[in-house]
N, C-alpha and C positions, 0 to 999 in steps of 0.2 A: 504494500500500500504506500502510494509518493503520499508524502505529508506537506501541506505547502507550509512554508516559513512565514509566522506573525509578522504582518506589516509592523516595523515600530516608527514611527514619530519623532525626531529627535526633540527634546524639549525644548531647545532653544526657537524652534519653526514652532510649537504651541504659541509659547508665550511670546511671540511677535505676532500670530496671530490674533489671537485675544487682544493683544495692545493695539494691533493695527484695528480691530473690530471696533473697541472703546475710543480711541482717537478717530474715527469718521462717525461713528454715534453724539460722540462731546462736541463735535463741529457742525454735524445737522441741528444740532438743538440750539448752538449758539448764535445760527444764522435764522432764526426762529424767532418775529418779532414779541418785545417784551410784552404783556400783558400787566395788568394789575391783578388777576386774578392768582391765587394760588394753585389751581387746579390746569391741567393742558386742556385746553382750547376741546379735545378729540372726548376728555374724558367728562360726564357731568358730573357733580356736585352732588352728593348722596346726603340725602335730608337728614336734619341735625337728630340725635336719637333722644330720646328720654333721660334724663336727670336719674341716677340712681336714690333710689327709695330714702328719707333720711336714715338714721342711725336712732334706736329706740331709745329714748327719753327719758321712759321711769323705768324702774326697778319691776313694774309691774309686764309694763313694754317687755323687757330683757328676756326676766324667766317666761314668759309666756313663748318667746322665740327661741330660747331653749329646748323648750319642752318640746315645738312642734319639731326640732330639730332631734327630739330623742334626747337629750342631755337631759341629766338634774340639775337642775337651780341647786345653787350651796346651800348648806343648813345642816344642822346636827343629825337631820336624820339618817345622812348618808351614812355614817357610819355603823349606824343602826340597817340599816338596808345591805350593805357591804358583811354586816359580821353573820346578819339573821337570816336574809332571802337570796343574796348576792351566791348563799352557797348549792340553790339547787336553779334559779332563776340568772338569766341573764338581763342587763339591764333595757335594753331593745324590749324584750316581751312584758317589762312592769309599765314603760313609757310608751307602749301602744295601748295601752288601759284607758278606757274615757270611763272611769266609774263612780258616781255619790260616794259621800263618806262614809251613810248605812251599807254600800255594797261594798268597799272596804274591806270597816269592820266584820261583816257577813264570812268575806274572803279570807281574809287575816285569822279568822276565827277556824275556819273549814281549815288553813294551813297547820294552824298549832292543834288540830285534831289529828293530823298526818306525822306531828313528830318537830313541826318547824318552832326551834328555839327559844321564842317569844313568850315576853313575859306579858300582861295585861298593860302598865306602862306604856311600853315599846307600841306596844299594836293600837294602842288607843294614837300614840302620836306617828305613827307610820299610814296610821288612814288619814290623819288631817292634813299630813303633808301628800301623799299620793292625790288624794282629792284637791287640794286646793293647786297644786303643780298640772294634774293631767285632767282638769275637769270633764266632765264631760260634755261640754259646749264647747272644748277646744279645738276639735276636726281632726283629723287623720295626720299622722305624721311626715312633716317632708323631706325626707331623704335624700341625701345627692349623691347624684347620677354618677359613676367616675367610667371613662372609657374602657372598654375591656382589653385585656392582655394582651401583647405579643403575639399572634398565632393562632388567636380565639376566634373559635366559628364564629360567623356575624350569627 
């Protein structure tokens, strides 16, 4: 089998190339009458886009976009949450919870029937922060989208 021999290019004929390409591109454009506009003449002007949203204001703003982001707002109960539920619960499935404080405690109660660590205390303040963070008027969580992997079937 003849095998034909890779054309090679010396790099010095590239890059005179290239430079020769960029020196007749820089000199069409400079013989190119001045505008005041910013944009070329060929290309239009893409309408101005929207302001981003402001930045939430109160404390009450904040944890509420926490919340729909899945996060916990701070507060002592986290650690209560971390030592008591965190160890059969992940926190994604207690912050997609939209539940009253009665259903809670309901919950909280049916837990420490299964074994869950909880003293009366702890569950009494673990429903008023679950309730008052992931009410149930709050909507559905929104999670962000991140591109898939390297490789990944569409």
């Amino acid at each position: 089998m003849n095998r034909v021999p890779p054309v090679r290019f010396p790099l010095v004929a590239v890059v005179v190339a290239l430079c020769g390409a960029v020196a007749v591109a820089s000199a069409a454009c400079s013989d190119a009458p001045s505008t005041t506009s910013t944009t070329a003449p060929h290309i239009a002007a893409l309408p101005p886009t929207a302001p981003p949203p402001p930045p939430p204001t109160t404390s009450n703003e904040v944890t509420r976009a926490m919340a729909l982001r899945g996060e916990f707002p701070p507060g002592p109960e986290l650690n209560v949450f971390a030592a008591k539920c965190a160890i059969c619960h992940s926190t994604q499935y207690i912050a997609q919870q939209r539940l009253t404080v009665g259903q809670w405690e309901k919950t909280i109660k049916k837990m420490k029937g299964w074994g869950a660590p909880i003293n009366d205390d702890e569950a009494t303040l673990l429903a008023r922060y679950f309730s008052v963070h992931f009410p149930v008027d709050l909507g559905a969580p929104q999670y962000a989208l991140v591109p898939p992997p390297p490789g990944a079937v569409p």
